[in-house]
C-alpha positions as CSV (number, residue, x, y, z in Angstrom):
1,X,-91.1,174.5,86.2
2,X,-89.7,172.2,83.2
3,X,-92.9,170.3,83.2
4,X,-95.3,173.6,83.2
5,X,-93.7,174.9,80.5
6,X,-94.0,171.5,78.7
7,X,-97.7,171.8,79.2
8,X,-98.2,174.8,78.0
9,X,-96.0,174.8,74.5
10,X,-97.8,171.1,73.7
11,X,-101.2,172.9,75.3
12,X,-101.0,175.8,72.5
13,X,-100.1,173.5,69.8
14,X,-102.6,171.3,70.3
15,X,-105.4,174.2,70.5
16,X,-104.5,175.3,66.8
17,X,-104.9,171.9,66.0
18,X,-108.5,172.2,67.4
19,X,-107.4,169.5,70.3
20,X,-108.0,169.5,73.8
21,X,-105.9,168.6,76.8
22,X,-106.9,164.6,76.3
23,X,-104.9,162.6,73.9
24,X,-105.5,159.3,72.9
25,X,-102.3,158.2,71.5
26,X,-99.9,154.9,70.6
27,X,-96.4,155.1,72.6
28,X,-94.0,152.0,72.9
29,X,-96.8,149.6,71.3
30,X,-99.3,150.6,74.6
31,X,-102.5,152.7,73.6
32,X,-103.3,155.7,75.9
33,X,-106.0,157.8,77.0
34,X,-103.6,160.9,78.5
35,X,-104.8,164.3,80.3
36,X,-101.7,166.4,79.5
37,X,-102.8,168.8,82.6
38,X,-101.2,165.4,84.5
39,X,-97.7,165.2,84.8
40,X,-97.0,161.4,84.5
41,X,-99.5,161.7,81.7
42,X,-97.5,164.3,79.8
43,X,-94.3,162.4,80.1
44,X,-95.6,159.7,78.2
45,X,-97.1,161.6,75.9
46,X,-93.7,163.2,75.3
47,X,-91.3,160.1,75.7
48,X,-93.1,157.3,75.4
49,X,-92.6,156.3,79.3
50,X,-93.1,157.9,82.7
51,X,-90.0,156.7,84.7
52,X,-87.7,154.5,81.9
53,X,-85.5,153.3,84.5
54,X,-88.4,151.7,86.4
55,X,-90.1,150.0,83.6
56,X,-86.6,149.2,81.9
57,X,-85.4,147.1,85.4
58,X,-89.1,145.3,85.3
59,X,-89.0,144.5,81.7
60,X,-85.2,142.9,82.7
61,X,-86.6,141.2,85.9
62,X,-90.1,139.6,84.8
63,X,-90.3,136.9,82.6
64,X,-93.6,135.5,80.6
65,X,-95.6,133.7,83.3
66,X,-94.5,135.7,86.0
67,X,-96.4,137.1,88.8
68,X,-96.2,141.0,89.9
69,X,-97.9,143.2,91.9
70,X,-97.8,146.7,91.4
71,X,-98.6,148.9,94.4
72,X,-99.1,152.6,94.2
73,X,-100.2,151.5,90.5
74,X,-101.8,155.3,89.1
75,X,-102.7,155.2,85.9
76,X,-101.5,152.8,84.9
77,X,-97.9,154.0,83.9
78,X,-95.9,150.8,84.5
79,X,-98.8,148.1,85.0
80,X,-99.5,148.2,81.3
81,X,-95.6,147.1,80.6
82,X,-95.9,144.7,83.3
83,X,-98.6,143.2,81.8
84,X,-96.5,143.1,78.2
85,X,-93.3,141.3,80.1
86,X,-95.6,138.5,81.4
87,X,-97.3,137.7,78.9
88,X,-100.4,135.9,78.7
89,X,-99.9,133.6,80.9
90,X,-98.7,136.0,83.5
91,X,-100.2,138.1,85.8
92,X,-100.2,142.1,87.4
93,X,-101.8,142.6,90.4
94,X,-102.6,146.4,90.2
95,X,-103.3,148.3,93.4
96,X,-104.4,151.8,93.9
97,X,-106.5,153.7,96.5
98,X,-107.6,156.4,95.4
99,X,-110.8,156.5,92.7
100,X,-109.7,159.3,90.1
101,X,-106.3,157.7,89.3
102,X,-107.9,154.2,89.1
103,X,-110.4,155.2,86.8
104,X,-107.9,156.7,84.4
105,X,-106.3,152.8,84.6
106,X,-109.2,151.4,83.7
107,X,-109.6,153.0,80.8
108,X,-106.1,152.6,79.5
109,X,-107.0,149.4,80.3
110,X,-109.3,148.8,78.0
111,X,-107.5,150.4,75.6
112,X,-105.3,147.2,75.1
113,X,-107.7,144.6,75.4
114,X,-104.7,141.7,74.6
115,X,-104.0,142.7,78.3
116,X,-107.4,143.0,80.3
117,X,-106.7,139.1,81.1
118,X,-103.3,139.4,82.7
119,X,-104.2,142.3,84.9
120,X,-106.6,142.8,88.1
121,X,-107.5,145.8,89.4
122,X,-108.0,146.4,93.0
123,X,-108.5,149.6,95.2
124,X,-107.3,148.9,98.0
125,X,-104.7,151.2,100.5
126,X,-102.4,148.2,101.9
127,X,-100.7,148.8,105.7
128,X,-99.3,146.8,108.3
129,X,-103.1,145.8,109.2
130,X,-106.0,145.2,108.0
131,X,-107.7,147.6,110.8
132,X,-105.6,150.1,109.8
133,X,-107.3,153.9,108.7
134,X,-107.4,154.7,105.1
135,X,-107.0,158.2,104.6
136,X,-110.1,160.3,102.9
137,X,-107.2,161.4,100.7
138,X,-103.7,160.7,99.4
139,X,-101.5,162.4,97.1
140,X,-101.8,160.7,93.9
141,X,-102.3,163.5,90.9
142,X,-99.2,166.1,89.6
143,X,-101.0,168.1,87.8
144,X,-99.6,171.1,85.7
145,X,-102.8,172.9,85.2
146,X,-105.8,173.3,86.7
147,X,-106.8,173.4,90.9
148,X,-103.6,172.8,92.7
149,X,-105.4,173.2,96.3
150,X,-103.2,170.6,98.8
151,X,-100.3,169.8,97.2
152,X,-97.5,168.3,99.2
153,X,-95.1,171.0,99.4
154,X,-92.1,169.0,98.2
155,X,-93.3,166.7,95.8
156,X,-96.5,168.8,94.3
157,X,-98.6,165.7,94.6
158,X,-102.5,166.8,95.0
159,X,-104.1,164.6,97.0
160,X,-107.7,162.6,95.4
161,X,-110.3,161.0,97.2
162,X,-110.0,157.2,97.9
163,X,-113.8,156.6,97.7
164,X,-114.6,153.1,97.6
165,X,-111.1,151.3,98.6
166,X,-110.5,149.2,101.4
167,X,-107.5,148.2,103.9
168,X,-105.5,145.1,103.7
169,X,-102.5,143.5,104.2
170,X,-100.0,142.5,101.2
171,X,-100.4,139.1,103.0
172,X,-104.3,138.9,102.8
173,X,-103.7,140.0,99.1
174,X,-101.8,137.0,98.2
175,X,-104.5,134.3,100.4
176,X,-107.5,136.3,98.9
177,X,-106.1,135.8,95.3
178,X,-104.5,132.6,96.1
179,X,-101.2,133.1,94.5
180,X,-98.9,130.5,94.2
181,X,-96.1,133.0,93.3
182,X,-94.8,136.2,93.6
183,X,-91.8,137.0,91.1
184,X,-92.0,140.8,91.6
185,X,-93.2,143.8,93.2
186,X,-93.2,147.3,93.0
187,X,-93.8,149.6,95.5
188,X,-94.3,153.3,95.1
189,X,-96.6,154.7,97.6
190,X,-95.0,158.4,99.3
191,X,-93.6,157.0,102.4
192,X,-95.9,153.7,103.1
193,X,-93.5,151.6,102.0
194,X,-92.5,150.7,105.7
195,X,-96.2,149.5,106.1
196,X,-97.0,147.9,102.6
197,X,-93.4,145.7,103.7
198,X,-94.3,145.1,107.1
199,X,-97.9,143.6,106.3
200,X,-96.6,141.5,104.1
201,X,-93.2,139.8,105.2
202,X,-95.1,136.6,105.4
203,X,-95.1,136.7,101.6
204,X,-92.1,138.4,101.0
205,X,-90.3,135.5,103.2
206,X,-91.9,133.0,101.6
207,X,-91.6,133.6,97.6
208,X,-88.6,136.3,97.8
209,X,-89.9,138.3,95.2
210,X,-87.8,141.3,93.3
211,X,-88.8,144.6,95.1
212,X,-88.7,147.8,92.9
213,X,-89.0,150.6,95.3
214,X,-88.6,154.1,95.9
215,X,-87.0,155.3,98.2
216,X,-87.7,158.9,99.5
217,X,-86.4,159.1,103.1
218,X,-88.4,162.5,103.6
219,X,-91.8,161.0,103.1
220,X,-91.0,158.3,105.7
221,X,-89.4,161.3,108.4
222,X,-93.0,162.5,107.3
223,X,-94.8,159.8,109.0
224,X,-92.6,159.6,111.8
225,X,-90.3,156.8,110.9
226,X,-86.6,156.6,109.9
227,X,-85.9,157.7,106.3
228,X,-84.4,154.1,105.6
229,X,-87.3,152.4,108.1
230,X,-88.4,149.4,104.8
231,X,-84.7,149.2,104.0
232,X,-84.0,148.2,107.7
233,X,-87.2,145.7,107.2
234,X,-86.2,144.3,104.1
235,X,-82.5,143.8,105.2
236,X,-83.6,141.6,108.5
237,X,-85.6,139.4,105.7
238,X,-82.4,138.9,104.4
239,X,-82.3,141.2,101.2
240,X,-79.6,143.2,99.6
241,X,-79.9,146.3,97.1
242,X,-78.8,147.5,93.9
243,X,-79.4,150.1,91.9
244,X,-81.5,149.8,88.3
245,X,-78.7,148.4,86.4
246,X,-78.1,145.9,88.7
247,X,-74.7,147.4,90.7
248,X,-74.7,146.2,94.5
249,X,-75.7,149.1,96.9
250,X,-74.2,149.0,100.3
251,X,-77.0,147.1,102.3
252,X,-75.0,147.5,106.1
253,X,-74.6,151.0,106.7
254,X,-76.7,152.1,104.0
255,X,-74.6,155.4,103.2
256,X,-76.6,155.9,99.9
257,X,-79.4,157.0,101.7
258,X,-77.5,159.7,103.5
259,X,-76.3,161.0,100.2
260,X,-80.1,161.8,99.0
261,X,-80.6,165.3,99.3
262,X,-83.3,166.7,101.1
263,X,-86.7,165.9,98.7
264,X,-84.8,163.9,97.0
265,X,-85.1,160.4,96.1
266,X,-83.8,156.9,94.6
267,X,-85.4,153.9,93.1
268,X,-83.6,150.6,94.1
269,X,-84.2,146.8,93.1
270,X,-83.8,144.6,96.6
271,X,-83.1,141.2,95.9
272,X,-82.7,138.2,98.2
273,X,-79.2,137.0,97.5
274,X,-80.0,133.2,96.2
275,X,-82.4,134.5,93.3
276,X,-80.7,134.9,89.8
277,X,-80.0,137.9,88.1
């Protein structure tokens, strides 16, 4: 409700100022191309960022040179600061299935042409296998104007088409762009996470990236899984959690989980134990 009305004082505004609902704009030394009707859009619009915490713990965690991969990537929202935090000789893997979404990355994209070498973008849905069914549509617009037809009745997300992407594993991802390091990823994806982990433990095993994730435990009951189903996965490969300022979560009985309300959820940072702060 917040949001809407958000929308519409910044919609008015803008219209006796002979503007429309697309701003191009400057924010935090990233150029954007923004629909306002969008909710991520609007935040960014408004505050510069569409979840601080998230970018803040990424900024903290990669390093210039680094390699991250950004999975449920939008946008665009945090691959553009990824691609600031590893500078040019780093790289963002950016993946997101569905067209509309990825289209709006591209062009933000481009807006920052400093960047275009450090980032590549991919459509793809990743899940445990490669055989595995993409969906003809997933939730991946929160819009605040405009046809509303589908949306996920807790989280508002309208679904989009994924014309054009493709299935495969985390695991083929790394062997098909022959990375030779992982130092992050972030995972976003409305209760795949489970799957995203699972086809990609060889990888996760062998570089023990960071994994900024959030955790909704509804969208996994959704899918028919436990609501802490990639925290189980992630804790037999040896990881621990904390939260985005770094304080140790219980990773044994997991009681933070619990405490989510219903629709509610938490981003977390799992780290493997040897890696540095």
């Amino acid at each position: 409700m917040l949001a809407r009305l958000a929308y519409l004082a910044v919609h008015a505004v803008r219209r006796l100022t002979g503007k429309d609902d697309i701003a191009k704009v400057s924010r935090c030394g990233l150029r954007w191309v923004l629909d306002l009707r969008e909710g991520l859009d609007l935040t960014i619009f408004l505050t510069g960022y569409f979840e601080h915490g998230v970018v803040r713990t990424c900024q903290r965690l990669l390093k210039p040179g680094d390699v991250a991969i950004d999975v449920g990537a939008n946008m665009g929202s945090q691959t553009l600061h990824m691609a600031k935090a590893v500078g040019p000789t780093g790289r963002v893997l950016s993946v997101e299935p569905t067209s509309c979404p990825l289209g709006r990355l591209r062009a933000n994209l481009s807006g920052n042409p400093s960047l275009l070498s450090r980032v590549c973008l991919i459509q793809a849905f990743l899940t445990s296998t490669s055989e595995e069914h993409i969906p003809e549509f997933l939730p991946s617009s929160w819009r605040l104007a405009g046809d509303r037809s589908g949306a996920h009745p807790i989280h508002r997300g309208v679904p989009q088409d994924t014309k054009g992407a493709y299935s495969l594993t985390l695991d083929q991802l790394a062997e098909k762009e022959k990375l030779r390091k992982v130092n992050l990823i972030k995972i976003d994806v409305d209760g795949a996470e489970d799957a995203v982990i699972a086809g990609g433990e060889r990888t996760i095993s062998f570089f023990r990236p960071y994994i900024v994730m959030e955790v909704a435990p509804y969208t996994l009951i959704e899918r028919g899984l436990s609501g802490k189903a990639p925290l189980h996965r992630l804790r037999r490969l040896g990881y621990v959690f904390e939260d985005l300022n770094g304080n140790r979560l219980d990773s044994e009985y997991l009681q933070w989980v619990d405490q989510l309300q219903p629709g509610y959820s938490r981003d977390i940072v799992a780290r493997y134990p040897e890696r540095d702060n």
